[in-house]
N, C-alpha and C positions, 0 to 999 in steps of 0.2 A: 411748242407742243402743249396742248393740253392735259398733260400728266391728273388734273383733281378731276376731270369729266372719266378719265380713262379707270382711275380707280374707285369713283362711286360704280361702273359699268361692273368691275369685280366685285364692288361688295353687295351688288342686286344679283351677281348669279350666288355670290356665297348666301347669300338669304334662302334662296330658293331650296339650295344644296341642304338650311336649315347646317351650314358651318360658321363658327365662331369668327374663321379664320382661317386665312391660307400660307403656308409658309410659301416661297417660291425662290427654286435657285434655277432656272435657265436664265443666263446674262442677258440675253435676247426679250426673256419677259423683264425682267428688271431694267432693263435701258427703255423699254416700252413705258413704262410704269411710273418711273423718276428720273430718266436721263443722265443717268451714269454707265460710264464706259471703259470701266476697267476689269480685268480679269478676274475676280473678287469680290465675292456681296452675296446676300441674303437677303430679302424683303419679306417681314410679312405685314400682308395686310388683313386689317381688323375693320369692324364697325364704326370703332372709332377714328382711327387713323394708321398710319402706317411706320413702318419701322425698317429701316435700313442698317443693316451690317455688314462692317467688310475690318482687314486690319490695317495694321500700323502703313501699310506702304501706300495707301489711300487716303489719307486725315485730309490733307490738303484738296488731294481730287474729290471725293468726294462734297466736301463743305463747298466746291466751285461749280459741282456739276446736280447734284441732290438736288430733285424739287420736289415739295410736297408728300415729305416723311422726316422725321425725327430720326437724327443720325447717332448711330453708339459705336464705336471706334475702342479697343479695350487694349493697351501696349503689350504686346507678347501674345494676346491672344488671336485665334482664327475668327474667320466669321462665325462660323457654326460654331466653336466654343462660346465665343460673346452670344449669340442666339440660343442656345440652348441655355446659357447662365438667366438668360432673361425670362425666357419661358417656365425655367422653375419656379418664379414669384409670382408668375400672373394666372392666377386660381381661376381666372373669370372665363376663361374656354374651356369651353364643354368637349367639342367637336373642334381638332384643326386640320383643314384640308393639305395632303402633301402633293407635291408634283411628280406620281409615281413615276412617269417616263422619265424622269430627270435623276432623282436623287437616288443615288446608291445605297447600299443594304443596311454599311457600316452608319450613313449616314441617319440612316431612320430609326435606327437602334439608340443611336446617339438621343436624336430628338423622345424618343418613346423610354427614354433613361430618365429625361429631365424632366420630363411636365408630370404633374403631379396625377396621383393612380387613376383621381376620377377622368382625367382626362384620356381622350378617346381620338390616335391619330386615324384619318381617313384617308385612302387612296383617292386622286381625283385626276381627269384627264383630262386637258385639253382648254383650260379655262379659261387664260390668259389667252391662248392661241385663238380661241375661236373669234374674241374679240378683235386681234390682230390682222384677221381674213380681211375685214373692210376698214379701207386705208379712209382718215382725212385730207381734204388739200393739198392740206401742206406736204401731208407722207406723196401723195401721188404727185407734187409737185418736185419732191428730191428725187422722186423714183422716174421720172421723164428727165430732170437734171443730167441723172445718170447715164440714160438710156443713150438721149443724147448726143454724152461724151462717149462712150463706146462706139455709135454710129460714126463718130469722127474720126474713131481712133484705128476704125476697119479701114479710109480710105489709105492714113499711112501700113498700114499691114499688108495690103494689097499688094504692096510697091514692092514691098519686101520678101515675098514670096517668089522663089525662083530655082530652078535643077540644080542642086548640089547642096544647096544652105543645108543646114540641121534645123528640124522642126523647132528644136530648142534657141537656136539663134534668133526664129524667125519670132519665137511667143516670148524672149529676154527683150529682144528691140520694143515688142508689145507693150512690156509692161514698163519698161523703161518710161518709153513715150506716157505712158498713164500717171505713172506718178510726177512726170515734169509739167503732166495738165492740171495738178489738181486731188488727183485720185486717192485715196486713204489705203488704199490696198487693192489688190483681187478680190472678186469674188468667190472666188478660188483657182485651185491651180490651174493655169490655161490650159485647154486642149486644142492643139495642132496634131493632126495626124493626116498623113500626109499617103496617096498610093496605096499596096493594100492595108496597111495600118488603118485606114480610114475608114474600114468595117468594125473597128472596135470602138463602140458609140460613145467610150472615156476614156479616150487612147492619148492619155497627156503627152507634152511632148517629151520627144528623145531628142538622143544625138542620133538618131536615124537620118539621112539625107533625105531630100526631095527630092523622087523620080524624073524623068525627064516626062511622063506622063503618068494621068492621072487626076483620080478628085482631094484635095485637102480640105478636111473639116476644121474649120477656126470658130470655137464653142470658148467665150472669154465673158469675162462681165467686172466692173469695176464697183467700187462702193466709195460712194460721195456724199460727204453728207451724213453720213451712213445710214445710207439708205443703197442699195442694190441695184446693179443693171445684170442681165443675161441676153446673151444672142446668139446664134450658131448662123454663119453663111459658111457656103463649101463650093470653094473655086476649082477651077481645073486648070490643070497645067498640060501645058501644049493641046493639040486639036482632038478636041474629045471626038467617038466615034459614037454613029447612031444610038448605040444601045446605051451609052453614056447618058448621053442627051435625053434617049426616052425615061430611063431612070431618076433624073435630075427634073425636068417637068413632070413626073407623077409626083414627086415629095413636094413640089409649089403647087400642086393641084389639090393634093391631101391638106396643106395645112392650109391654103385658101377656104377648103372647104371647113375644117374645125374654126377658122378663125370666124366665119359665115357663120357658122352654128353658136356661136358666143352671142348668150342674149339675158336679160331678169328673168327668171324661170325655167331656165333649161339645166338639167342636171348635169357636172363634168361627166359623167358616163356617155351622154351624148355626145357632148364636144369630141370622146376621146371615138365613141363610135363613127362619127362624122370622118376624121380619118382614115379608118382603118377601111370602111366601106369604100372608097376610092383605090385606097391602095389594092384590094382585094379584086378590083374590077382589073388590077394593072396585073393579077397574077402573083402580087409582092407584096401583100400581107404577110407572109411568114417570117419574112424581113425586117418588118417591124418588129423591137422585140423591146422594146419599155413601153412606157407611159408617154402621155399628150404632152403633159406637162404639168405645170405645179406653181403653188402662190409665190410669192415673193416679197420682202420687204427689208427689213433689218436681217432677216435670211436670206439665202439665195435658195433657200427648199425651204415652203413653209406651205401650210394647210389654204387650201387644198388640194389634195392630191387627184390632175386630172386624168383618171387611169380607165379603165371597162370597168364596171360593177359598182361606181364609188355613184353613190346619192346625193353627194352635197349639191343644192342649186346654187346657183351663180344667184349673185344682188347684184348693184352699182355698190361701184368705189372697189369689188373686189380685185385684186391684180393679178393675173396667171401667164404662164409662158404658153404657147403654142407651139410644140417642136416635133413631128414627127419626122423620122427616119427610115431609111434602109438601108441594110449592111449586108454584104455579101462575101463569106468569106472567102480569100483568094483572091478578092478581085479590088472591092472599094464601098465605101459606102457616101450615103448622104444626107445632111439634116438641114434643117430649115427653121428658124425658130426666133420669132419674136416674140416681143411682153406686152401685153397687152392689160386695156383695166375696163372692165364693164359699166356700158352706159346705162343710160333709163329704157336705151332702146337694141342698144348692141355692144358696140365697142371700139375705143380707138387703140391703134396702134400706137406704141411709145418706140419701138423702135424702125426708126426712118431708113433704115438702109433700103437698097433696091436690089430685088430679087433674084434680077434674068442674072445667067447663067453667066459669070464674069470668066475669062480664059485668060490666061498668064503665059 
């Protein structure tokens, strides 16, 4: 990874911003930044270089995993005490940018205790993030990695899906199977929801059984790499009836058609309207009741949010899921959702699974 390109790219938007400097504690902007991967750390970055802090349980990891920042490690102390100790010697920031969505109250007090009076903390949003939106190669290379091994890991789930199991059986063998391939972890907690549970569009799994009919939503994703996969297919069990089926072909029509609308210059508002305008034709917009989807990378929810109303256009290299639903309560719902990364022209799918309507 190119970590010194990623943080000249911060210190061109902290110019702009006309900031000295930016402290940063989301671990997600920090492993972007210098590729450390522990629960623990501080980064700031300056004009001149950058500065990594984390404590005593890290010396080793970090000295193996840091790149391109100056590491301080202080025994007994936390990161933020060691960052703060630091910041009260370096006179030479005017202006230092905080990562208001991230850092807590105590924590800003903390920092606005130690830097000295001329100095001036600023709220900032979204800095490292935005930069995040468009992946390199390599990032879209672990994030297809990924995608992948989830695509593989739906054909054993498959098998495993059948009337009586616990949804929780069926997403334990899941993840089992994940980590014997490979996988660093979940992307998060699996959702199996299985019969009417399957209207509940984050209906993790239970020890609920599997109906003897019905739709199951299997919404899972693994991180490799660490790097992200996400996908939602939703099988049925035993012989779905018409109104099944017509429900299950509108949600592969909808997201055919958002995934069609994914192009350089279309804003996610579109993508997310491209959806909703087919389902609305089925009668079953009201059904729908989140967002298209959303970026993805060392997250599994990351900017941008492809929702109604949002502005962001789409670039190449960007990565987003395409997932629309419908949930009906009482009865069942249904999602559809692959990842996709924007070309110069449209878009390729990263996740290979196949569509049609699979029955159990």
């Amino acid at each position: 990874m190119n970590y010194k390109r990623r943080s000249e790219a911060v210190r061109e938007a902290l110019e702009s911003l006309r900031l000295d400097a930016l402290i940063t504690s989301n671990l997600a902007n920090i492993r972007y930044l210098s590729g450390f991967t522990g629960s623990s750390a501080l980064l700031i970055v300056s004009g001149r270089e950058n500065v990594f802090f984390s404590d005593g349980r890290y010396t080793e990891q970090a000295r193996l995993e840091v790149e391109g920042a100056r590491v301080r490690i202080v025994k007994g102390k936390s990161a933020l005490a060691t960052a703060s100790a630091w910041l009260s010697h370096e006179r030479k920031f005017r202006r230092i940018g905080l990562e208001a969505a991230q850092l807590t109250v105590a924590d800003r007090d903390a920092f606005a205790t130690a830097v000295p009076r001329s100095t001036r903390m600023v709220s900032t949003l979204s800095i490292v993030e935005r930069l995040r939106m468009r992946k390199d190669s390599e990032e879209v290379g672990r994030i297809r990695n990924a995608c992948h091994l989830g695509a593989e890991l739906f054909q054993g789930l498959v098998k495993t899906i059948r009337p009586g199991r616990s949804e929780s059986e069926v997403a334990g063998e899941l993840e089992l199977a994940a980590r014997q391939r490979g996988a660093e972890q979940m992307s998060f907690p699996t959702i199996i929801a299985a019969g009417k549970r399957s209207a509940l569009p984050h209906g993790r799994a239970s020890n609920e059984p599997i109906p003897s009919r019905g739709f199951v939503v299997c919404d899972f994703g693994v991180i490799l790499a660490s790097y992200c996969s996400d996908m939602t297919r939703t099988v049925h069990v035993g012989r779905p009836q018409a109104e099944a089926r017509a429900v299950y072909e509108a949600v592969w029509e909808a997201q055919q058609a958002a995934i069609e609308a994914v192009k350089p210059g279309v804003s996610v508002g579109e993508v997310d309207q491209a959806a909703r305008k087919l389902l609305q034709k089925r009668n079953l917009s009201k059904y729908f009741t989140h967002s298209t989807g959303h970026g993805l990378g060392l997250e599994v929810h990351e900017a941008p949010r492809v929702a109604a109303g949002q502005a962001e256009i789409l670039r190449p290299d960007m990565v987003i899921t395409i997932e629309p639903g419908v949930y009906e309560s009482g009865k069942g719902g249904v999602r559809i959702e692959d990842t996709v990364v924007v070309t110069d022209s449209g878009c390729e799918i990263l996740t290979p699974s196949p569509k049609e309507m699979i029955v159990v």
